[in-house]
C-alpha positions as CSV (number, residue, x, y, z in Angstrom):
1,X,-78.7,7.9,37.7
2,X,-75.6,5.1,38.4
3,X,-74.0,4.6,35.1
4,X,-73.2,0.8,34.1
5,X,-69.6,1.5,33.5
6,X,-67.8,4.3,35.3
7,X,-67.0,8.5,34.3
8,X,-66.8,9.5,31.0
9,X,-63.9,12.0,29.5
10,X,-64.3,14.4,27.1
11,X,-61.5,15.4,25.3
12,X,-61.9,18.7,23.6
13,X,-64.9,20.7,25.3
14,X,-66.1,22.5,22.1
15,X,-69.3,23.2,21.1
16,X,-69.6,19.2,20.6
17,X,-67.9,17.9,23.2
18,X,-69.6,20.3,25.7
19,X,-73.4,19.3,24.4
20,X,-73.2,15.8,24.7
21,X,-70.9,16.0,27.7
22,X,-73.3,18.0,29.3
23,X,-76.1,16.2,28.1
24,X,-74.6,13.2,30.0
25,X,-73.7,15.6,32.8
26,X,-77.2,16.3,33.2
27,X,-78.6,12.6,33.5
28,X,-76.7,12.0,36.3
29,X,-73.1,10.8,34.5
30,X,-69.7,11.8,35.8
31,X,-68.4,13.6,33.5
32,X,-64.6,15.5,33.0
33,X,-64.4,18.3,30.7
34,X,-61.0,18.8,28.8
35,X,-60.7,22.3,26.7
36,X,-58.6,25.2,25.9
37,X,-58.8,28.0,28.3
38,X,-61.2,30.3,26.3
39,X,-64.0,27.5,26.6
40,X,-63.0,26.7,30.4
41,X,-62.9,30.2,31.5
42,X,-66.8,30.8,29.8
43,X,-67.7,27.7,31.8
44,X,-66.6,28.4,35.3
45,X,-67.8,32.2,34.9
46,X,-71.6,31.2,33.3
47,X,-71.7,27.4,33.5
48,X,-73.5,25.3,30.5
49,X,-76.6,26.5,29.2
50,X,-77.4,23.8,26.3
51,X,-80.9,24.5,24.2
52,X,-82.0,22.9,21.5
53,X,-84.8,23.1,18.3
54,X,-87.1,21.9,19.7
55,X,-87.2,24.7,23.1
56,X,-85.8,21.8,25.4
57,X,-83.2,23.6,27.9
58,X,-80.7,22.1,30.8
59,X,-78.7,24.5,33.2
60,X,-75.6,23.3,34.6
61,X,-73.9,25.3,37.1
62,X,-70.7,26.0,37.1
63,X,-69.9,24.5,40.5
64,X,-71.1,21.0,39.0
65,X,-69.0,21.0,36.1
66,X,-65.4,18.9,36.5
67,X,-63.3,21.2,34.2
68,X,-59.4,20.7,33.6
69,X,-56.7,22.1,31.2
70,X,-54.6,19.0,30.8
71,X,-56.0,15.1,31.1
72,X,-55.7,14.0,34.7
73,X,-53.5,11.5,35.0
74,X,-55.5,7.9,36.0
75,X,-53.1,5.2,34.5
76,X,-52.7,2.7,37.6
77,X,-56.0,4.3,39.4
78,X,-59.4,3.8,40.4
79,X,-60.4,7.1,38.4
80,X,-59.8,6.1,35.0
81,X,-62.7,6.7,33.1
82,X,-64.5,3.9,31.5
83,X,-65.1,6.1,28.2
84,X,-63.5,9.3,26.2
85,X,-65.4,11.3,23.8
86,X,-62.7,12.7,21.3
87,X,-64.0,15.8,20.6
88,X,-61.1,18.2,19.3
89,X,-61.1,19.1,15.7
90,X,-59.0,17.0,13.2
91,X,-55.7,18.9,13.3
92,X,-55.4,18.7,17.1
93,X,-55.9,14.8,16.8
94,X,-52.4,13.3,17.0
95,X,-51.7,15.6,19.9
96,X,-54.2,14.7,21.6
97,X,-54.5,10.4,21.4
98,X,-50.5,10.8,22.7
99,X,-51.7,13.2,25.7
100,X,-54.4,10.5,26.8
101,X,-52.1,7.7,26.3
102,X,-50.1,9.3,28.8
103,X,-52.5,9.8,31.6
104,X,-54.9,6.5,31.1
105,X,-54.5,2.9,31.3
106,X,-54.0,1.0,27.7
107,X,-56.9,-0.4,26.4
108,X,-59.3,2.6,27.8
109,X,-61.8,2.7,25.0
110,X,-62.0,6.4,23.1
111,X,-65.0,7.5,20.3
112,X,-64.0,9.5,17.8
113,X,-67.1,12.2,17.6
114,X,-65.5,14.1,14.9
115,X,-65.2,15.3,11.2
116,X,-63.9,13.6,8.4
117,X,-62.9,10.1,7.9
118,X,-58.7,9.7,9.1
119,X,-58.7,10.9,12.4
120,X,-59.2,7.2,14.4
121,X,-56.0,6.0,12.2
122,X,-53.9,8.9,12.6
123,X,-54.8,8.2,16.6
124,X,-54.4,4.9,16.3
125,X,-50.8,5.3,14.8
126,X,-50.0,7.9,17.9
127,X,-51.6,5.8,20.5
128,X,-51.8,2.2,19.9
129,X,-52.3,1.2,23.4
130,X,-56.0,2.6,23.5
131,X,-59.4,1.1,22.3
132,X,-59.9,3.4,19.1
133,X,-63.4,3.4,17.9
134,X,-65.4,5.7,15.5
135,X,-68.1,8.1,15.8
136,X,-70.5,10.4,14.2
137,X,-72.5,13.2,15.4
138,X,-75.1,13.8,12.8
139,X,-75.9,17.7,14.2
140,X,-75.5,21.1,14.5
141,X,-74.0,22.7,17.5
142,X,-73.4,26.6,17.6
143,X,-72.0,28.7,20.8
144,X,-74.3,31.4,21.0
145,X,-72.5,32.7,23.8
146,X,-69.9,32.1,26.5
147,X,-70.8,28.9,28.1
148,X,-74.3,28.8,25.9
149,X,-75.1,26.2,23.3
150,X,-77.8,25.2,20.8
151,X,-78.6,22.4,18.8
152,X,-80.2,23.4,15.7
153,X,-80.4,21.0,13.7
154,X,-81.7,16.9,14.6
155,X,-79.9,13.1,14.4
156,X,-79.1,10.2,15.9
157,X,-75.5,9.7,17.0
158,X,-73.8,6.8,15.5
159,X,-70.5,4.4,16.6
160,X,-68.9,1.4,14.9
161,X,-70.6,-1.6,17.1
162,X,-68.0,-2.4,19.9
163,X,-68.9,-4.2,23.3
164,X,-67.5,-1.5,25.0
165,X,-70.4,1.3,24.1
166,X,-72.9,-1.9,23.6
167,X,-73.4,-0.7,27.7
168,X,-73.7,2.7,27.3
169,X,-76.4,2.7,24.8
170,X,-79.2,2.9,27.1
171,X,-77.2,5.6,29.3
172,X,-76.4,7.9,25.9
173,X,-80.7,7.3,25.2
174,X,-81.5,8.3,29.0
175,X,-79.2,11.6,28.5
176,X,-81.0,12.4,25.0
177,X,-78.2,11.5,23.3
178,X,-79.5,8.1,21.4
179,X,-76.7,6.4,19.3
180,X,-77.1,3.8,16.8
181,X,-74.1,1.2,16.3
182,X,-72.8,-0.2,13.0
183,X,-71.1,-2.7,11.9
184,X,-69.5,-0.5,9.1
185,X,-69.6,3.1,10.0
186,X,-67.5,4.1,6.9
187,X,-70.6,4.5,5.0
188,X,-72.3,6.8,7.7
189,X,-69.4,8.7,7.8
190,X,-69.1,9.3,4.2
191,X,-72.7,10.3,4.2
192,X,-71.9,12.6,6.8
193,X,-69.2,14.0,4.6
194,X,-71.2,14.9,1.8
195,X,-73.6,16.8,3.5
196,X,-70.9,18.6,5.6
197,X,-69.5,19.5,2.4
198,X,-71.8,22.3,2.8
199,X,-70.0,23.7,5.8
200,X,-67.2,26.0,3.0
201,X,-70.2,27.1,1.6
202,X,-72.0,28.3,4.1
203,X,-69.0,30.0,6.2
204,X,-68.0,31.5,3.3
205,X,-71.1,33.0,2.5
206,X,-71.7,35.1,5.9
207,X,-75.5,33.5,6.7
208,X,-76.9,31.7,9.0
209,X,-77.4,27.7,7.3
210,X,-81.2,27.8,7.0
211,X,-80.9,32.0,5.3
212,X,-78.0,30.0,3.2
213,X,-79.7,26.6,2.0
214,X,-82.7,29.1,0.7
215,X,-80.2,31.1,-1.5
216,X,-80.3,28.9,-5.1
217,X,-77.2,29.9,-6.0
218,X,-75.2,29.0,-2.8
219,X,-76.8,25.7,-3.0
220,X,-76.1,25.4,-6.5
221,X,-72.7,25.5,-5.3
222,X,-73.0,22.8,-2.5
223,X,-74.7,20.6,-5.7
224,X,-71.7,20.7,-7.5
225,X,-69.0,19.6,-4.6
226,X,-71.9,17.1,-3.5
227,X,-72.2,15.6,-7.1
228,X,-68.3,15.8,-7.5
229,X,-67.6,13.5,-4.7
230,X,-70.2,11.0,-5.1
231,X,-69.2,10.5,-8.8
232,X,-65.5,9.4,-7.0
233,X,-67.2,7.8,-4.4
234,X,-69.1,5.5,-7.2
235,X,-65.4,4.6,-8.6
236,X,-64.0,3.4,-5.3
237,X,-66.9,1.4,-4.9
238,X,-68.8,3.1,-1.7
239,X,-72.0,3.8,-1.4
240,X,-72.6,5.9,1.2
241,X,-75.2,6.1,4.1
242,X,-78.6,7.9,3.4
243,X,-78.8,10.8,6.3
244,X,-80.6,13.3,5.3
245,X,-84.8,12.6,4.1
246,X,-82.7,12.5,0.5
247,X,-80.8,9.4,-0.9
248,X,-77.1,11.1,-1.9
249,X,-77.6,10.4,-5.1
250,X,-80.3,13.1,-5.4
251,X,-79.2,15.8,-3.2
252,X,-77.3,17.5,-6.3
253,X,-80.4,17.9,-8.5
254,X,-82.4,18.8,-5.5
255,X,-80.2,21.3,-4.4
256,X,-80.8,22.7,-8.3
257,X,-84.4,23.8,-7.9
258,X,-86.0,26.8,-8.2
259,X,-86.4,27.8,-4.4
260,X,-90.3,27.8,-4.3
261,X,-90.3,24.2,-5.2
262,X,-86.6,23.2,-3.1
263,X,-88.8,24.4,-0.1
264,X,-91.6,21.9,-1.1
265,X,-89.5,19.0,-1.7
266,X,-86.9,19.2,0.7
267,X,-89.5,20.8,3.9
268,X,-87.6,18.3,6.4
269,X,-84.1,18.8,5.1
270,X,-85.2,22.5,6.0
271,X,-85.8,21.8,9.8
272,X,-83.3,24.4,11.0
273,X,-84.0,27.0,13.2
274,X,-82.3,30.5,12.2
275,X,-79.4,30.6,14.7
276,X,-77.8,27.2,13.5
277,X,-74.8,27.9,11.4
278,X,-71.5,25.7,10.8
279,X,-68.9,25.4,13.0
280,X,-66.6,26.6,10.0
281,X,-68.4,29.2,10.0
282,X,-67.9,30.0,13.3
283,X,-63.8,29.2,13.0
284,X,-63.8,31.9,10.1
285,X,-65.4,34.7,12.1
286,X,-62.8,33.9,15.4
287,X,-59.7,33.5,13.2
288,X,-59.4,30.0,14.1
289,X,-57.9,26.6,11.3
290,X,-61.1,25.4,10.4
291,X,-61.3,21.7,9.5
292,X,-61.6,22.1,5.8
293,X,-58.6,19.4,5.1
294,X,-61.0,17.4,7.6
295,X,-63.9,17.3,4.8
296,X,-62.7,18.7,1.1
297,X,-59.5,17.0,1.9
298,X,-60.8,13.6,2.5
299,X,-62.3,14.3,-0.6
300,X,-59.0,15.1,-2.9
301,X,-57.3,12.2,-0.9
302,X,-60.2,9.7,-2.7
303,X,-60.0,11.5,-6.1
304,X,-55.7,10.8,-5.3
305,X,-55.9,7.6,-4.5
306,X,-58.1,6.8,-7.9
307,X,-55.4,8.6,-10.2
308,X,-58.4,11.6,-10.6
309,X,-59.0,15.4,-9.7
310,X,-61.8,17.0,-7.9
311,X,-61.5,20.7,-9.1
312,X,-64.5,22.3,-7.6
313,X,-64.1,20.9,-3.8
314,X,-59.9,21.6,-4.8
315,X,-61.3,24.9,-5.6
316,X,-63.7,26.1,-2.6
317,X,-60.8,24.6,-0.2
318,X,-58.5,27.2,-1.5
319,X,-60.8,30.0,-0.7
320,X,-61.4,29.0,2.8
321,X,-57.9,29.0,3.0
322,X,-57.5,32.1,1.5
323,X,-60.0,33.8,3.7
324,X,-57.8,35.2,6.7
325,X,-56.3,37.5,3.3
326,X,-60.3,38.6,2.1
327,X,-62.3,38.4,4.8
328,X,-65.4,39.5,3.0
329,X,-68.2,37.0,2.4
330,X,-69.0,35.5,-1.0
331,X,-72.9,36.0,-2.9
332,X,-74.0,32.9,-4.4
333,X,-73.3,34.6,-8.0
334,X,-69.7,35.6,-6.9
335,X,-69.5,31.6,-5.1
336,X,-70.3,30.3,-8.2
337,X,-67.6,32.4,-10.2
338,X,-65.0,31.9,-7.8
339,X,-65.5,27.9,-8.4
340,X,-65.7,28.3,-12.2
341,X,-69.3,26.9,-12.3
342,X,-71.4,27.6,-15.1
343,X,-74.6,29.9,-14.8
């Protein structure tokens, strides 16, 4: 397949950045990996194996894949690519918009695929001279293994509307990756947030996220951060995005029933096959930061910037914190204490 518009770059080749890099890979699109040596050395000793929900698999060997350690420099070349996925998690951000405003030519446009809402302004503040646009990636990604990854959960990815991806719409559809442009994505990504607001929850509870959503009292947990934020989001006056088969405003008092009747009501928000787990999750178990300021922190920033407190996402961001000193997984009944919530 000839692409419209050139190679793309992606910058952190995570679980993310390496599914929908290799998902582009696969259709035909050149494609340059950028990762940390762990992932690299997985990839050039297995290759990419991606699988998904729904049993679709794509092998990439590892002689295809175009892997590198640092951004290759293209500023002043013919190899520039015409698009970066920024794919490293939020804390690596600043680090990384000054390392590709090094290597490629001002204006370059780069999509933000990741957590939370500040990371395109902190870039944008580190690395004016590139095209700084936003993203979302509505789904689940876990490593299974070295150089294996599996979507286990479905979406549609989502941009803010920019001529520059306008283009690349029908080649992200071609790879399986279909992506949806907005004028506003702040709304999408806040409804993204809420529902990643689950992610604490389930790495601090041990389980895999379908074993963990069917535990009432772990959900009951995720109901309170959930209803906790969209009570601030309601006083700054956004309304976010509906993402999930649930308008936010219900997920709280959904996430409150009895299991027998959560599974009736919320069968499609239950689409997950058992190895999907958060990518928290997996940062807890590999002693790694996890992006907890990335998601409760956006969330005490808004309660901040309205003069107000948000005490139970405060709360749960502490214990992921704490976790390198108790390393033990949380019951929903011990969840709950820990985040002073009533039985």
């Amino acid at each position: 397949m000839n692409t419209p518009t050139g190679a793309v770059l992606v910058m952190g080749a995570g679980s993310i950045g390496c599914w929908l890099g290799g998902r582009l890979a696969a259709a035909g699109v050149p494609v340059h990996f950028v990762g940390r040596p762990r992932m690299l050395a997985a990839l050039r000793q297995h290759g990419l194996t991606l699988t998904d929900q729904d049993g679709g698999q794509l092998l990439l060997p590892a002689g295809s894949l175009a892997l590198h350690e640092t951004v290759p420099a293209a500023a002043g070349t013919s190899a520039a690519p015409a698009l970066v996925l920024l794919c490293v998690k939020s804390g690596a951000t600043e680090a990384a918009a000054r390392a590709l405003a090094a290597a490629l030519p001002a204006g370059t446009p780069v999509v933000s695929m990741q957590n939370g809402l500040s990371n395109v302004p902190l870039a944008r503040q580190a690395a004016p001279g590139l095209c700084w646009l936003r993203g979302m990636v509505p789904y689940n990604v876990a490593e299974l293994g070295p150089g294996r990854l599996h979507r286990g959960t479905a979406g549609v990815l989502a941009a803010e509307d920019h001529p520059a991806l306008r283009a690349w719409q029908p080649v992200f559809q071609a790879a399986g990756l279909p992506i949806a442009l907005h004028a506003d994505l702040q709304p999408v990504q806040w409804g993204k947030l809420l529902l990643n607001l689950n992610n604490a929850v389930n790495a601090l509870s041990g389980l895999p996220l379908r074993a963990q959503l069917l535990d009432r009292d772990l959900r009951r947990c995720t109901a309170a951060l959930i209803e906790e934020t969209v009570a601030l989001l309601a006083g700054a006056g956004i309304r976010p995005a509906r993402l999930s088969p649930l308008p936010p405003g219900w997920l709280p008092a959904v996430l409150r029933l009895p299991t027998p009747l959560f599974r009736r009501v919320a069968a499609r928000m239950l689409r997950i096959d058992d190895k999907a787990r958060s990518s928290m999750a997996d940062d807890l178990a590999q002693g790694r930061p996890t992006e907890v300021d990335a998601l409760q922190g956006e969330v005490l920033r808004l309660a901040q910037s309205l003069g107000r407190r948000a005490p139970v996402n405060e709360r749960i961001a502490a214990l992921v914190q704490a976790w390198p000193q108790r390393p033990q997984p949380y019951s929903g009944p011990a969840l709950r204490q820990a985040l002073g919530l009533r039985g």
